[in-house]
PDB file of N, H, CA, C and O in Angstrom:
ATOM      1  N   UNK A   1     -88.340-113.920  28.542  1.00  0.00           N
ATOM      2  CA  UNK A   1     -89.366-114.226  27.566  1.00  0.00           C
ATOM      3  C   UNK A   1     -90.404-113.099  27.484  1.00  0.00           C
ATOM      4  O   UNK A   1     -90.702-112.566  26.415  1.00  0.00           O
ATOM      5  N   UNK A   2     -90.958-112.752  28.709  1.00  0.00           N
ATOM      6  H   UNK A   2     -90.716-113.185  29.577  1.00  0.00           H
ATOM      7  CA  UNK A   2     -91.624-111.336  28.261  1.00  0.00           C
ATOM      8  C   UNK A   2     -90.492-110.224  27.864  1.00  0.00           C
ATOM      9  O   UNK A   2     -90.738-109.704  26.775  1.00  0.00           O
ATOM     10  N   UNK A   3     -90.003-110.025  28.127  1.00  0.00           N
ATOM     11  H   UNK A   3     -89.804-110.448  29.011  1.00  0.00           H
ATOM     12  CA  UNK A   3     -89.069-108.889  27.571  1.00  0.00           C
ATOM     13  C   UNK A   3     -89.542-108.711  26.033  1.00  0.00           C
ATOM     14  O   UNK A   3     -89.988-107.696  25.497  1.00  0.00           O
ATOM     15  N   UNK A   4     -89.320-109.966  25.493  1.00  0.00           N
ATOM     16  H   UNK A   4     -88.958-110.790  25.929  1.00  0.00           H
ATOM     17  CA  UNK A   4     -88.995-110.338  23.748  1.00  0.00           C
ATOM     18  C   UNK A   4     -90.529-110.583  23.765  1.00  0.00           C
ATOM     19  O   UNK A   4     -90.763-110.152  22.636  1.00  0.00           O
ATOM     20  N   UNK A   5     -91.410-110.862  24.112  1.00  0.00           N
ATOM     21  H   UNK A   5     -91.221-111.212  25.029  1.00  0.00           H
ATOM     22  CA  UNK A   5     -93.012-110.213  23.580  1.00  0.00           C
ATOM     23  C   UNK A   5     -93.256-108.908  23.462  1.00  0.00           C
ATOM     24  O   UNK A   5     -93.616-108.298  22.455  1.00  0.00           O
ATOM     25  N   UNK A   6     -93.018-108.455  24.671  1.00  0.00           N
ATOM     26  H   UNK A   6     -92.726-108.950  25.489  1.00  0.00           H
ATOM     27  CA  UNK A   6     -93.099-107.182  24.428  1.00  0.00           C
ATOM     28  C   UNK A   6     -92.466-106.146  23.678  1.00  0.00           C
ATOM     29  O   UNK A   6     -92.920-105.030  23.422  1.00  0.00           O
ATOM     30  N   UNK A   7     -91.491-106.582  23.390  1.00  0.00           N
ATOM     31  H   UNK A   7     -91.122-107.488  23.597  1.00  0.00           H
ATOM     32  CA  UNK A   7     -90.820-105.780  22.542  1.00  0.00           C
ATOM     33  C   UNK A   7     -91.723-106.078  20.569  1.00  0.00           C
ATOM     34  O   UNK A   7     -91.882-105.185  19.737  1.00  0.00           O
ATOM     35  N   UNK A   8     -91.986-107.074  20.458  1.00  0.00           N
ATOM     36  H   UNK A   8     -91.856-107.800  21.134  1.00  0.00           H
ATOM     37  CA  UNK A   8     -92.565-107.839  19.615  1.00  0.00           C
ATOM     38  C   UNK A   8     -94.024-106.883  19.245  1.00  0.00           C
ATOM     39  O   UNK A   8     -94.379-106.512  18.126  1.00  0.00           O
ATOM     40  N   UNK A   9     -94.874-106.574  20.872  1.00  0.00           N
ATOM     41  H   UNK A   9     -94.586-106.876  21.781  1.00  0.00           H
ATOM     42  CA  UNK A   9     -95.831-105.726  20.945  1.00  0.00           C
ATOM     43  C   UNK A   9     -95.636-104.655  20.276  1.00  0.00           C
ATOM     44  O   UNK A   9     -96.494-104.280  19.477  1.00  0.00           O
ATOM     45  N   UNK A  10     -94.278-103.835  20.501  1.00  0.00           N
ATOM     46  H   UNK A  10     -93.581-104.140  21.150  1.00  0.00           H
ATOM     47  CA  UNK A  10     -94.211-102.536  20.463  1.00  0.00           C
ATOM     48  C   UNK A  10     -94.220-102.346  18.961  1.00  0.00           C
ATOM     49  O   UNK A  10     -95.022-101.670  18.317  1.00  0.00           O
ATOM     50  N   UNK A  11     -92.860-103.285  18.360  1.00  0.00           N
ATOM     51  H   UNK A  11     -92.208-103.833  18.883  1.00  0.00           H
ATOM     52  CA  UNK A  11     -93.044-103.362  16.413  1.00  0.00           C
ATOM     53  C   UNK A  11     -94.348-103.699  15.918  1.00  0.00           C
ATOM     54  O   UNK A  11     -94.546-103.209  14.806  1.00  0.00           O
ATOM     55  N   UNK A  12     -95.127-104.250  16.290  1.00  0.00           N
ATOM     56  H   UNK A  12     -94.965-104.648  17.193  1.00  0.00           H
ATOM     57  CA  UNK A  12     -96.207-104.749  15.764  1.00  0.00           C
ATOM     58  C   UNK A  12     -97.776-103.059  16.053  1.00  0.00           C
ATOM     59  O   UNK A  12     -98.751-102.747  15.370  1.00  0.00           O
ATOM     60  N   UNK A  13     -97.357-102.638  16.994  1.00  0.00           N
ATOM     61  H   UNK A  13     -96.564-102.892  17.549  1.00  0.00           H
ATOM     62  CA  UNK A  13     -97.827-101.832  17.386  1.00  0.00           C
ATOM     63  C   UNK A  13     -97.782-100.236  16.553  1.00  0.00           C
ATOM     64  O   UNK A  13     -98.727 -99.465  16.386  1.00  0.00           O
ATOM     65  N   UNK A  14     -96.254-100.060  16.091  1.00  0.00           N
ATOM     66  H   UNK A  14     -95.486-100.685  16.227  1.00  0.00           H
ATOM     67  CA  UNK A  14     -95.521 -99.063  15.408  1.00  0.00           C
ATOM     68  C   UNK A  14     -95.941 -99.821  13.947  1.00  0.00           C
ATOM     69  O   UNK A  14     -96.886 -99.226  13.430  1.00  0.00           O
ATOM     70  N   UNK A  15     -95.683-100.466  13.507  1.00  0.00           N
ATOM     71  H   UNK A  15     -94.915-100.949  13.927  1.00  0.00           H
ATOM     72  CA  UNK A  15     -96.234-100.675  12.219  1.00  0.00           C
ATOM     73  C   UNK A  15     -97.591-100.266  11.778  1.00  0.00           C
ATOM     74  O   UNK A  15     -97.964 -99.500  10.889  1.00  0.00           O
ATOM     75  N   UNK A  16     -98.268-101.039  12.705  1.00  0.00           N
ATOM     76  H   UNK A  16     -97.965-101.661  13.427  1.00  0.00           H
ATOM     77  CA  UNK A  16     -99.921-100.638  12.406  1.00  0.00           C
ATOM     78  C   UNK A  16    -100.060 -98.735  12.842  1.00  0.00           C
ATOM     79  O   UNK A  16    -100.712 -98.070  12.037  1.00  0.00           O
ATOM     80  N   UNK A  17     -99.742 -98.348  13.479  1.00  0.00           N
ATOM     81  H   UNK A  17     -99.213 -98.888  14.133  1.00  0.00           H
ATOM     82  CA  UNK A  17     -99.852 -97.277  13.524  1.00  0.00           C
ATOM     83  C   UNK A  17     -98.882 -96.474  12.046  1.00  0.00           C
ATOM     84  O   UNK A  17     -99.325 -95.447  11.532  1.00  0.00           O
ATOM     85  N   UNK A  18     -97.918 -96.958  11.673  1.00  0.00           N
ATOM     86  H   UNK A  18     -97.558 -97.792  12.091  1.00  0.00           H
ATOM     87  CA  UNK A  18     -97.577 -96.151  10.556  1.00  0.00           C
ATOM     88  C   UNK A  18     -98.226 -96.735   9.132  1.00  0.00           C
ATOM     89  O   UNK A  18     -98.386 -96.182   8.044  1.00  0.00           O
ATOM     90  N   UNK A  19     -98.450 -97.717   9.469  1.00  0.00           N
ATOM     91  H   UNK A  19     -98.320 -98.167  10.353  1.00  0.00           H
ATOM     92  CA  UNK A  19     -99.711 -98.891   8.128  1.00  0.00           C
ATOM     93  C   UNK A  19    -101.086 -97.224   7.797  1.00  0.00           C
ATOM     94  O   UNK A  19    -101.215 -96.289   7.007  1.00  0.00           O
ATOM     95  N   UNK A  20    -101.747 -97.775   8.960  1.00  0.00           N
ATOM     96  H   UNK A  20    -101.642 -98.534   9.602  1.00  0.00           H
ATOM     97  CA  UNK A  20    -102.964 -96.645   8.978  1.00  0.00           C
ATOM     98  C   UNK A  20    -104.307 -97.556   9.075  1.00  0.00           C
ATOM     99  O   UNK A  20    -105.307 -97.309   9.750  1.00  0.00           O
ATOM    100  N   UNK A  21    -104.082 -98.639   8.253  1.00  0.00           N
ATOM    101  H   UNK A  21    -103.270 -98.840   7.705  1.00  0.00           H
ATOM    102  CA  UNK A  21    -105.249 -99.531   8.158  1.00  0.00           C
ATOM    103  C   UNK A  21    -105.039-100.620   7.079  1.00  0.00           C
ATOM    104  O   UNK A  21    -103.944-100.685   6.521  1.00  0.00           O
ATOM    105  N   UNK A  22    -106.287-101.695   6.677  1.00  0.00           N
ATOM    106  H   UNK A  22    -107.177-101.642   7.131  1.00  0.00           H
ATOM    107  CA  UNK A  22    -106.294-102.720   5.572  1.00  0.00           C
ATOM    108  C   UNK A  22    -106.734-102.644   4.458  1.00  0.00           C
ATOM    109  O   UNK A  22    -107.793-103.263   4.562  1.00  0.00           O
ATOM    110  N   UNK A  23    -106.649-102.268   3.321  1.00  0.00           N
ATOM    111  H   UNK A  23    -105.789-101.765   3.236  1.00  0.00           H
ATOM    112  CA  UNK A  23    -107.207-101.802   2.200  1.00  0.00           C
ATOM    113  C   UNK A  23    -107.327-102.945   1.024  1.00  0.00           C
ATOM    114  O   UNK A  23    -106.505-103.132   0.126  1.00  0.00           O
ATOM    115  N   UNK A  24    -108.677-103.737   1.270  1.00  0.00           N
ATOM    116  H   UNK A  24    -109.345-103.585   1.998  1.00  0.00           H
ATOM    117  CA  UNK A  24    -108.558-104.531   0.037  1.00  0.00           C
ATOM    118  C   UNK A  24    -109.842-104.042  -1.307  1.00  0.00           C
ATOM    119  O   UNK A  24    -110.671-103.146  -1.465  1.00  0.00           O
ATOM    120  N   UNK A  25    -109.356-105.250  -2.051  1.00  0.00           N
ATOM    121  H   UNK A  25    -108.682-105.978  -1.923  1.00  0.00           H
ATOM    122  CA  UNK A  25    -110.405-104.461  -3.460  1.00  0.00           C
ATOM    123  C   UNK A  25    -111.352-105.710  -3.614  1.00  0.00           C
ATOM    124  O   UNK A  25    -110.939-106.868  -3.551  1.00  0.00           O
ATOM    125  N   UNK A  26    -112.796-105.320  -3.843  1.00  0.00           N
ATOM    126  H   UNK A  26    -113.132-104.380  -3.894  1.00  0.00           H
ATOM    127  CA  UNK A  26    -113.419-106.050  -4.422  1.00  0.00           C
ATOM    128  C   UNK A  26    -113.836-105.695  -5.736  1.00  0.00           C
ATOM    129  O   UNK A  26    -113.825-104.551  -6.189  1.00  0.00           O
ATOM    130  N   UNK A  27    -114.334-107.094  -6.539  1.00  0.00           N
ATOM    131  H   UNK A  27    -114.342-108.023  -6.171  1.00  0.00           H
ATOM    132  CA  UNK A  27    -115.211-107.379  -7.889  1.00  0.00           C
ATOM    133  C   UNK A  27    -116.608-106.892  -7.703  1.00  0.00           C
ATOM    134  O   UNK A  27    -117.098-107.512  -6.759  1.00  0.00           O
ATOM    135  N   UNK A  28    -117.441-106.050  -8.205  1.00  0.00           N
ATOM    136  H   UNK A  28    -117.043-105.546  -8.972  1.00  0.00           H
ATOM    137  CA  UNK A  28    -118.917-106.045  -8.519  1.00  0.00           C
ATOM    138  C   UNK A  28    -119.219-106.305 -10.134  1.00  0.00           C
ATOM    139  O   UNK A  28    -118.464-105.840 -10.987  1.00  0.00           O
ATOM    140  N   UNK A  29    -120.066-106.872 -10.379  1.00  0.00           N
ATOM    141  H   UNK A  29    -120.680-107.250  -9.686  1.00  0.00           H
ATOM    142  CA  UNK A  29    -121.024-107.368 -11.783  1.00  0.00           C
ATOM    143  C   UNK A  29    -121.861-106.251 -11.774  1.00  0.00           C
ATOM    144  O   UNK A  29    -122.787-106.169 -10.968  1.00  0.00           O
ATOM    145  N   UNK A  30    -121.551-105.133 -12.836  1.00  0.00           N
ATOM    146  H   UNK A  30    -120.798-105.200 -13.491  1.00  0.00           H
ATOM    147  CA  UNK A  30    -122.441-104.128 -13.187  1.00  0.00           C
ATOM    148  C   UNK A  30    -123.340-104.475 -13.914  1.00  0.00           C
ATOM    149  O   UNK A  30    -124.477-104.196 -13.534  1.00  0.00           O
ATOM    150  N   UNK A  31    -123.201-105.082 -14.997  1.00  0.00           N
ATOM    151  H   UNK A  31    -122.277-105.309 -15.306  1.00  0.00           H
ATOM    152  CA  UNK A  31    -123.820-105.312 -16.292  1.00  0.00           C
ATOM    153  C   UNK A  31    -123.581-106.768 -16.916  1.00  0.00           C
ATOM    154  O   UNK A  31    -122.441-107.205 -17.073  1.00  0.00           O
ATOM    155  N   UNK A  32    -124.699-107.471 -17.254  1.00  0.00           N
ATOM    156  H   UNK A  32    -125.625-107.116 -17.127  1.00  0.00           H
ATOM    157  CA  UNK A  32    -124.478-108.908 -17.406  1.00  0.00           C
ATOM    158  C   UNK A  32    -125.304-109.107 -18.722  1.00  0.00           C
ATOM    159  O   UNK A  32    -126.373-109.627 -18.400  1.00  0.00           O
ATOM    160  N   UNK A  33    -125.248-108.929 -19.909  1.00  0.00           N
ATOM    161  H   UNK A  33    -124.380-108.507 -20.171  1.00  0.00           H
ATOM    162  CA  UNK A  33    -126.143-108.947 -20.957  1.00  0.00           C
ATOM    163  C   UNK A  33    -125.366-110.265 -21.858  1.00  0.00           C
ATOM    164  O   UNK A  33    -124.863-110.008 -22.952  1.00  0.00           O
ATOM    165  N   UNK A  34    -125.342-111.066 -21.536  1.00  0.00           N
ATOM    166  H   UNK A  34    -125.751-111.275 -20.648  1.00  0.00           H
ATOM    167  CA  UNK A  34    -124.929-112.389 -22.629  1.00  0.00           C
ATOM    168  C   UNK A  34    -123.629-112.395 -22.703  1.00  0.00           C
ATOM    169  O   UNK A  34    -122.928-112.681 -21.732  1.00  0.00           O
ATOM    170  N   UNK A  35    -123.064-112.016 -24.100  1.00  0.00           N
ATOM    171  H   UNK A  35    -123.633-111.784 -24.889  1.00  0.00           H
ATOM    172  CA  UNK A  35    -121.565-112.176 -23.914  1.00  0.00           C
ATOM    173  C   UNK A  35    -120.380-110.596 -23.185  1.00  0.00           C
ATOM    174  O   UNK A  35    -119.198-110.381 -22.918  1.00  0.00           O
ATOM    175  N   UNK A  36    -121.998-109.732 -23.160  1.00  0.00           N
ATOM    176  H   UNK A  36    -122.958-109.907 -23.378  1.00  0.00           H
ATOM    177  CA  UNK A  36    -121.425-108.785 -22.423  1.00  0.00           C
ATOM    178  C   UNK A  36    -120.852-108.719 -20.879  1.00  0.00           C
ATOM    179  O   UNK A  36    -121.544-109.289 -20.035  1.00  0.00           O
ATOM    180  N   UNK A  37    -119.834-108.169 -20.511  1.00  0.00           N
ATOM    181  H   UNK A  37    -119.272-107.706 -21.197  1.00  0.00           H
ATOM    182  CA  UNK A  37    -120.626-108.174 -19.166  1.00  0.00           C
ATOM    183  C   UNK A  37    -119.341-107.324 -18.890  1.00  0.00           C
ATOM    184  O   UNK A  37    -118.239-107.441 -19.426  1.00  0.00           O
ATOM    185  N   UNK A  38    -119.874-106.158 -17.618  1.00  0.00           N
ATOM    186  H   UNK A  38    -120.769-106.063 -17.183  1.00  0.00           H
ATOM    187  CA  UNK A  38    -118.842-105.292 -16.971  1.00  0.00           C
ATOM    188  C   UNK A  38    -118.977-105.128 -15.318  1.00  0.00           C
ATOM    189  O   UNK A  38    -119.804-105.331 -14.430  1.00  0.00           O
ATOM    190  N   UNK A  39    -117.670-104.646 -15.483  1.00  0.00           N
ATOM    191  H   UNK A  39    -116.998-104.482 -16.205  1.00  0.00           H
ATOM    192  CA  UNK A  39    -117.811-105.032 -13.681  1.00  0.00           C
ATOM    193  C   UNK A  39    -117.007-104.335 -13.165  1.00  0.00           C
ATOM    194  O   UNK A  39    -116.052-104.191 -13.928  1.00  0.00           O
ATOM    195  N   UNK A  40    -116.800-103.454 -11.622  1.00  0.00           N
ATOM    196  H   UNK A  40    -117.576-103.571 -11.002  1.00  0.00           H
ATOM    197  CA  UNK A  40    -116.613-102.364 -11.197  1.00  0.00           C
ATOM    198  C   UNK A  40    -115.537-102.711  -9.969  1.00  0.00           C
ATOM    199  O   UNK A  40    -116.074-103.180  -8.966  1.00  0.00           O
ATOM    200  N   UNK A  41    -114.209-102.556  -9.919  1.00  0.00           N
ATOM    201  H   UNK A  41    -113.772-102.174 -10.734  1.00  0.00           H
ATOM    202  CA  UNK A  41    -113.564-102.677  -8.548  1.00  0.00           C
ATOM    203  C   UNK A  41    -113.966-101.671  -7.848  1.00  0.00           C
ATOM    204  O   UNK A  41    -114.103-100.519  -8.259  1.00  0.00           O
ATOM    205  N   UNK A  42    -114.248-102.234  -6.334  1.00  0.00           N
ATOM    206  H   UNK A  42    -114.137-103.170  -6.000  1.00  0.00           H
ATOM    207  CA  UNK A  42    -114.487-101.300  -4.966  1.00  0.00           C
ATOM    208  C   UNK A  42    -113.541-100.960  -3.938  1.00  0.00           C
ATOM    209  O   UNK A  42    -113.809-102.024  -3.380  1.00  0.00           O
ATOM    210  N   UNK A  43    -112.689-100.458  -3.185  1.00  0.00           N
ATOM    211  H   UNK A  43    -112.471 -99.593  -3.638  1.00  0.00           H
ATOM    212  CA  UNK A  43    -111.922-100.518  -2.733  1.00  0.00           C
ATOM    213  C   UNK A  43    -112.942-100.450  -1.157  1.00  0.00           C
ATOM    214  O   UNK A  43    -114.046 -99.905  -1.128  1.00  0.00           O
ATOM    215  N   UNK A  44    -112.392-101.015  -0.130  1.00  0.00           N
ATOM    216  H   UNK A  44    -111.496-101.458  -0.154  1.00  0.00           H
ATOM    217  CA  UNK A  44    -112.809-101.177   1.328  1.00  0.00           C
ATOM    218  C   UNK A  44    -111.564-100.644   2.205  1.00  0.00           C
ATOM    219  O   UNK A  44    -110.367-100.628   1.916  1.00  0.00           O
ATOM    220  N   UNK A  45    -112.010-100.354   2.987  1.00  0.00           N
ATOM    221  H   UNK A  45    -112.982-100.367   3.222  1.00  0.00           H
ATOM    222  CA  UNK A  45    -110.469-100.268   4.635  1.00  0.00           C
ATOM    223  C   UNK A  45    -111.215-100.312   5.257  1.00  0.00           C
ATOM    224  O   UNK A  45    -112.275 -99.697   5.371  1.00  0.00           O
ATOM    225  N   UNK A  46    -110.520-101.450   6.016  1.00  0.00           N
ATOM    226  H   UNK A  46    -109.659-101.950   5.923  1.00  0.00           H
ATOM    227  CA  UNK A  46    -110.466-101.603   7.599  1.00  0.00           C
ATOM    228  C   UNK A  46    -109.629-100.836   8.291  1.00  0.00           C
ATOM    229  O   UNK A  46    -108.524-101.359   8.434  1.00  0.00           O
ATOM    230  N   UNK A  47    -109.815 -99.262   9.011  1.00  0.00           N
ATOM    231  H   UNK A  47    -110.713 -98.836   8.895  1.00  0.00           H
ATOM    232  CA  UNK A  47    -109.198 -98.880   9.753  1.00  0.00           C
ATOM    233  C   UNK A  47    -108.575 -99.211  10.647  1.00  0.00           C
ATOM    234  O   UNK A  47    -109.352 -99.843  11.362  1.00  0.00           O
ATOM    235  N   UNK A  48    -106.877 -99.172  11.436  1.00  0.00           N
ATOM    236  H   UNK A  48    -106.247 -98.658  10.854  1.00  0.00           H
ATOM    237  CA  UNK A  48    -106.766 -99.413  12.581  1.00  0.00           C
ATOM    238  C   UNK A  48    -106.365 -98.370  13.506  1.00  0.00           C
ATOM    239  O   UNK A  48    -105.458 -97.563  13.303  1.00  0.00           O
ATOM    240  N   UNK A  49    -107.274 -98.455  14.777  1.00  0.00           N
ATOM    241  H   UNK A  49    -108.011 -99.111  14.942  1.00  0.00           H
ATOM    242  CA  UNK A  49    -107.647 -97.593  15.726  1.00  0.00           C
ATOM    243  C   UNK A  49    -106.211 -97.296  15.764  1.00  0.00           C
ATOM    244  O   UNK A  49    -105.405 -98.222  15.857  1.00  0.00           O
ATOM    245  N   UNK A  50    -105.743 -95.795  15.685  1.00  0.00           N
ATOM    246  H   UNK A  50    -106.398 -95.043  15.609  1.00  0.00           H
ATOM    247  CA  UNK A  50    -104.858 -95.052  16.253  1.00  0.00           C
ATOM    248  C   UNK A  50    -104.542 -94.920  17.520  1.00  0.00           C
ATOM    249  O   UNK A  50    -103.537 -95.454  17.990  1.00  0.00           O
ATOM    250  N   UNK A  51    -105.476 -94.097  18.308  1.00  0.00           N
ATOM    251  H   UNK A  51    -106.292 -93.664  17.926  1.00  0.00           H
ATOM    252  CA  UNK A  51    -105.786 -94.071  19.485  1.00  0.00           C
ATOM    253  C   UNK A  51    -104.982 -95.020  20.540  1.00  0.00           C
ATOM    254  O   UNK A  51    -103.973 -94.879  21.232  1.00  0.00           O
ATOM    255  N   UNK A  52    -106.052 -96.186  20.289  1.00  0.00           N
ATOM    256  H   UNK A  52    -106.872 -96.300  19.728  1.00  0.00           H
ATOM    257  CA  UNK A  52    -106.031 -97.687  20.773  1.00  0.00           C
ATOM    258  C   UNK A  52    -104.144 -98.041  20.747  1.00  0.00           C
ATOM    259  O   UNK A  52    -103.328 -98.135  21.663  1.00  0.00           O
ATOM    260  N   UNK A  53    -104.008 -98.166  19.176  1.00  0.00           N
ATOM    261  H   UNK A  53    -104.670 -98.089  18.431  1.00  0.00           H
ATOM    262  CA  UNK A  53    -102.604 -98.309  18.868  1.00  0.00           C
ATOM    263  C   UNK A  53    -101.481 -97.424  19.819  1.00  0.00           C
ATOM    264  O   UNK A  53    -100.401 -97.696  20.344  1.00  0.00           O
ATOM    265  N   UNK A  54    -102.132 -96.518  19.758  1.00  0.00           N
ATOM    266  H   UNK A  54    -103.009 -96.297  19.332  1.00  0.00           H
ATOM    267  CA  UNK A  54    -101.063 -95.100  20.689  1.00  0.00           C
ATOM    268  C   UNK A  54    -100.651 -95.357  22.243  1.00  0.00           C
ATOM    269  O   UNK A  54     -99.554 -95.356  22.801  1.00  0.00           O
ATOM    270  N   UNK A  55    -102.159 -95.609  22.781  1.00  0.00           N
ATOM    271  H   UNK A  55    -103.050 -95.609  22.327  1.00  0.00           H
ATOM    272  CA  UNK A  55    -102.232 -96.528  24.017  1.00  0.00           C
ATOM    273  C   UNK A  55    -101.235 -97.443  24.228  1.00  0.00           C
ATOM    274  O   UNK A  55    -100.241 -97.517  24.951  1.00  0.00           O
ATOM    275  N   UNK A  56    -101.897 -98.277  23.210  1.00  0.00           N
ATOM    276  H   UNK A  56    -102.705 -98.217  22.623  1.00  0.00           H
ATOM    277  CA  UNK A  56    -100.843 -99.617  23.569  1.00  0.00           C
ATOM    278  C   UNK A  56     -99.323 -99.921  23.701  1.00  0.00           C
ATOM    279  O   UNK A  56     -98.719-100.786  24.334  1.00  0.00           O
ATOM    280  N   UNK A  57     -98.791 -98.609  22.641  1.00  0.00           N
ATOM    281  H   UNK A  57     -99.282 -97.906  22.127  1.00  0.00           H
ATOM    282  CA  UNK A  57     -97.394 -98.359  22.451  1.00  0.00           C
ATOM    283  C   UNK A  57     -96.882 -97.532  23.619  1.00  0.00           C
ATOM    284  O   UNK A  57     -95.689 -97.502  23.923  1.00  0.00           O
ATOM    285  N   UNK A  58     -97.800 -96.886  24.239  1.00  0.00           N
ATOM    286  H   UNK A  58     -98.769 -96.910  23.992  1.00  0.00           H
ATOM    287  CA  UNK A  58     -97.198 -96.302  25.460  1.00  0.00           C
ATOM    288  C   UNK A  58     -96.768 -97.207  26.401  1.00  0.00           C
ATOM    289  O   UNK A  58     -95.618 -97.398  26.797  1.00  0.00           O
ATOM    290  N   UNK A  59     -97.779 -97.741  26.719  1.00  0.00           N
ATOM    291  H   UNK A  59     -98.713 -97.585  26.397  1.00  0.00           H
ATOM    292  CA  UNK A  59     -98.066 -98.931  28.105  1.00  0.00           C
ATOM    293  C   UNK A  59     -97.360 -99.443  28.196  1.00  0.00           C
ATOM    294  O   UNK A  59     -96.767 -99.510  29.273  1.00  0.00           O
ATOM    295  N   UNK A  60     -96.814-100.430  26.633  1.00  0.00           N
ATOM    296  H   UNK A  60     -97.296-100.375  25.758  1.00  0.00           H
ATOM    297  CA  UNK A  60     -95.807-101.380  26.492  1.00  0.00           C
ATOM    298  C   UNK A  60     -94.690-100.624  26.866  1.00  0.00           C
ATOM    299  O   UNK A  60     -94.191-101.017  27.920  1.00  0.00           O
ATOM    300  N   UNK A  61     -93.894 -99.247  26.114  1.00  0.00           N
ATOM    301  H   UNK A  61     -94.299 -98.928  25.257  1.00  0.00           H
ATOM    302  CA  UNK A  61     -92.620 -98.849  27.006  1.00  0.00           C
ATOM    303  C   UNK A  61     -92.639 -98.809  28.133  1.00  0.00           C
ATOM    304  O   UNK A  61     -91.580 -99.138  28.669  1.00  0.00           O
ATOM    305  N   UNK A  62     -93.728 -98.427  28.999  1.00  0.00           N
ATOM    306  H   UNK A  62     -94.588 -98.159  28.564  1.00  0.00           H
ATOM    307  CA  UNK A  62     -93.544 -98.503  30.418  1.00  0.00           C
ATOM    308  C   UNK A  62     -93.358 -99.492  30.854  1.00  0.00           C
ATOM    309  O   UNK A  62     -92.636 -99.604  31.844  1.00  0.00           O
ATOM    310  N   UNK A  63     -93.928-100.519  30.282  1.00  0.00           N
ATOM    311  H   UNK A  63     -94.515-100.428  29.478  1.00  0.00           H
ATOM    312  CA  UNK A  63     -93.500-101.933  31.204  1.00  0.00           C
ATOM    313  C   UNK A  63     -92.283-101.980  31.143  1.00  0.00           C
ATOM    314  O   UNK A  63     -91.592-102.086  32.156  1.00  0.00           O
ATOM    315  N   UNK A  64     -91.774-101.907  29.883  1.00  0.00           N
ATOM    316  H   UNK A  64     -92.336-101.821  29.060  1.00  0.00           H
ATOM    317  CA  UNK A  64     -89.727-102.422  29.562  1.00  0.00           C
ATOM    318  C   UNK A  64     -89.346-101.685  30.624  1.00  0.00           C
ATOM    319  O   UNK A  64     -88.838-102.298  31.562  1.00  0.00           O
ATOM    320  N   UNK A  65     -89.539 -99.864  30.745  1.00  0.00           N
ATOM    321  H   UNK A  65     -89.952 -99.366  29.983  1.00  0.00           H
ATOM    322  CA  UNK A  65     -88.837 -99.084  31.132  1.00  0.00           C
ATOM    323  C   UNK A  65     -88.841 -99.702  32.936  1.00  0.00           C
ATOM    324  O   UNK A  65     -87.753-100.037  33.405  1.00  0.00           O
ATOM    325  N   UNK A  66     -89.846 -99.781  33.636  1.00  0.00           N
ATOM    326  H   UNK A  66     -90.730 -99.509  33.256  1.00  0.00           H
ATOM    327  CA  UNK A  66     -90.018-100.518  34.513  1.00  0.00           C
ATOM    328  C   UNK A  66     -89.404-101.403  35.143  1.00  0.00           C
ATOM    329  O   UNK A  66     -89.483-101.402  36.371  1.00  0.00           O
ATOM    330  N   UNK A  67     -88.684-102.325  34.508  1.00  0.00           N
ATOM    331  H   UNK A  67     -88.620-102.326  33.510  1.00  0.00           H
ATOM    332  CA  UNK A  67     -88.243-103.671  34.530  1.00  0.00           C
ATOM    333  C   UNK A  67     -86.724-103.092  34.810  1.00  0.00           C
ATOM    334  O   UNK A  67     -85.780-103.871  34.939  1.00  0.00           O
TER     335      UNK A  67
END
């Protein structure tokens, strides 16, 4: 059963590291004059830590390799 988490870790781990991060869009209300009205998409990301990710993908092979 750990075997198959960890392995679980590692895809989940490799994804986000080839992902890069979360990129969603928001609505803003620029201009609101009666029947006018305009409005501006924003884009946001949530980065995910590389680093962190890199770490984690190491660690985890060592455990398998370990075993």
């Amino acid at each position: 059963m750990n075997r198959v988490l960890e392995i679980i870790l590692i895809v989940a781990r490799v994804v986000g590291l080839a992902w890069g991060g979360i990129t969603y869009t928001t609505q803003k209300k620029v201009v609101d004059l009666g029947p006018i009205k305009a409005t501006k998409s924003e884009n946001h990301t949530i980065p995910l830590p590389s680093i962190t990710g890199a770490a984690l993908l190491i660690g985890r092979i060592i455990l398998i390799s370990w075993r």
